[in-house]
C-alpha positions in Angstrom: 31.6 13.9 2.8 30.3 13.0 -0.7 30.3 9.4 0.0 28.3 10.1 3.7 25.5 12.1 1.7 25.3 9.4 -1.1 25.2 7.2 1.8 22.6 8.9 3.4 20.5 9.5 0.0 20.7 5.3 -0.3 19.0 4.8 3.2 15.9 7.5 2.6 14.9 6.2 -0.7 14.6 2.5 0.7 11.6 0.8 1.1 9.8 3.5 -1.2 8.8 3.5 -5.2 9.4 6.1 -6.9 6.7 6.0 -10.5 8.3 7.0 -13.8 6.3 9.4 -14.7 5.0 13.2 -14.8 2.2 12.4 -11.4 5.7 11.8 -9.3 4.3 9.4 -7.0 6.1 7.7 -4.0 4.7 4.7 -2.3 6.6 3.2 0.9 6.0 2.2 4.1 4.3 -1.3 2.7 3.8 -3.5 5.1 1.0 -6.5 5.9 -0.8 -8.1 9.4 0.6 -11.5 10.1 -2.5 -14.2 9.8 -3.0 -17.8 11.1 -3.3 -20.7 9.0 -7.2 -21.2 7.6 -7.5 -17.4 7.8 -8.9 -16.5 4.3 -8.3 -12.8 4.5 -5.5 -10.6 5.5 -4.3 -6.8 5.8 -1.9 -4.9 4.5 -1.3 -0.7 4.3 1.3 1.7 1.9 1.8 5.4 1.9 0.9 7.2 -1.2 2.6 10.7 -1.7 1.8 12.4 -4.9 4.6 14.6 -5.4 3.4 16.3 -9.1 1.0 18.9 -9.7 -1.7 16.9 -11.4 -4.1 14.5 -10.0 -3.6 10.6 -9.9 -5.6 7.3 -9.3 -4.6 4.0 -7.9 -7.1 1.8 -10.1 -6.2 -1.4 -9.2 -4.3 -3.8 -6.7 -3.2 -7.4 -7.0 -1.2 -9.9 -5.1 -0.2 -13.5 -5.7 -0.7 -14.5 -2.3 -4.5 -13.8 -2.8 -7.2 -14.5 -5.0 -8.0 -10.8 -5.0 -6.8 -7.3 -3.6 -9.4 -4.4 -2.6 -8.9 -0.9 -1.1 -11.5 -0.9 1.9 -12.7 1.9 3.4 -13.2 2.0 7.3 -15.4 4.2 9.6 -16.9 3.7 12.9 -20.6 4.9 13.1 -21.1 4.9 17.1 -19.8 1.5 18.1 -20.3 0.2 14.3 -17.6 -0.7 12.2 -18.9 0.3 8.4 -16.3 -1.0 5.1 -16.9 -0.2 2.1 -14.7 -1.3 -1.0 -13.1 1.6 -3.0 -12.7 0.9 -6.7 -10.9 4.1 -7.6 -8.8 5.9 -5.2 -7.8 9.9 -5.9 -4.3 11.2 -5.3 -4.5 14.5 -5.6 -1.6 17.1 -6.3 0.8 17.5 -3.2 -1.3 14.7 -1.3 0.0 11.8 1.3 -2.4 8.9 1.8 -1.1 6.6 4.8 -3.2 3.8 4.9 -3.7 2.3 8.9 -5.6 0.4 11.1 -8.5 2.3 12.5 -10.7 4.8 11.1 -9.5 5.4 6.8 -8.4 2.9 3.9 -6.6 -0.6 3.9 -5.8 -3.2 1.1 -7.8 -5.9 1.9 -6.3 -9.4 0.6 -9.5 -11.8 0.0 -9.0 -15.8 -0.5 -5.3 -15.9 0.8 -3.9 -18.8 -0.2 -1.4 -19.2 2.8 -0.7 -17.7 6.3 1.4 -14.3 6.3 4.0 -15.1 8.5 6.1 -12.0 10.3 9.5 -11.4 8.8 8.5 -12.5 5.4 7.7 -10.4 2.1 4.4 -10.1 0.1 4.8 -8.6 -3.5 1.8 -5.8 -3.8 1.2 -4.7 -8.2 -0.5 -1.5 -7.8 -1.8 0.4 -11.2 -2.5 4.1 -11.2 -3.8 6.0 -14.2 -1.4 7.9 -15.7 1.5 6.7 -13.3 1.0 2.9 -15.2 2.0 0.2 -13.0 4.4 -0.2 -9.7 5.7 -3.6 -7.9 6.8 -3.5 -4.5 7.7 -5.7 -1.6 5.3 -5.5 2.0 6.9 -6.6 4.6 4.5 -9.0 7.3 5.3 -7.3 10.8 4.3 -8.7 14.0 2.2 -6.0 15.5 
């Protein structure tokens, strides 16, 4: 029975990061949009839950598969699709961010300097304010 739970306790906690620290956050679900070669920028989203009981910020993002990383922003006004970079992002207490496509916020990769091909993995160095830094692994899917 012990061994089934430990088991069980391996499988939740993968694919998430878990930050040293008091803000207790947890960022998973990183994955990127497959690209085609020439195609100078790319996609990718993560889940931000902030598990403490003070208030976070990412400040920064970074990727060596790009020249630079930005959090966009993304609303439709009528038929008008408005983004807007975001150069601090709040996590409040007991908050989940899920970045998607559509309507909401997505890490924009700007001067890619190769195709994201599905199946492979993109490193993503995200730095918050009092959390410090976090490395994780996005994985290109095919949708």
């Amino acid at each position: 029975m012990k061994t089934r739970l430990f088991a069980l306790a391996l499988i939740s906690a993968a694919g998430s990061v878990l930050a040293d620290d008091h803000t207790s956050l947890v960022v998973s679900n990183a994955h990127a949009r497959p690209t085609v070669p020439g195609q100078s920028s790319g996609a990718a989203y993560i889940d931000i839950e902030n598990r403490g009981k003070t208030s976070d910020r990412l400040l920064t993002i970074s990727s060596p598969v790009a020249k630079s990383a930005e959090v966009h922003s993304m609303t439709m006004d009528g038929t008008i699709m408005r983004m807007r970079e975001v150069t601090q992002l709040e996590l409040k207490p007991s908050a989940k961010l899920t970045m998607g496509s559509g309507d909401g916020y997505h890490i924009m990769l700007v001067g890619l300097k190769k195709a994201l091909k599905p199946g492979e993995k993109i490193p993503l160095n995200l730095r918050f304010e009092k959390a410090g830094k976090m490395e994780l692994d996005a994985i290109v899917d095919a949708r």
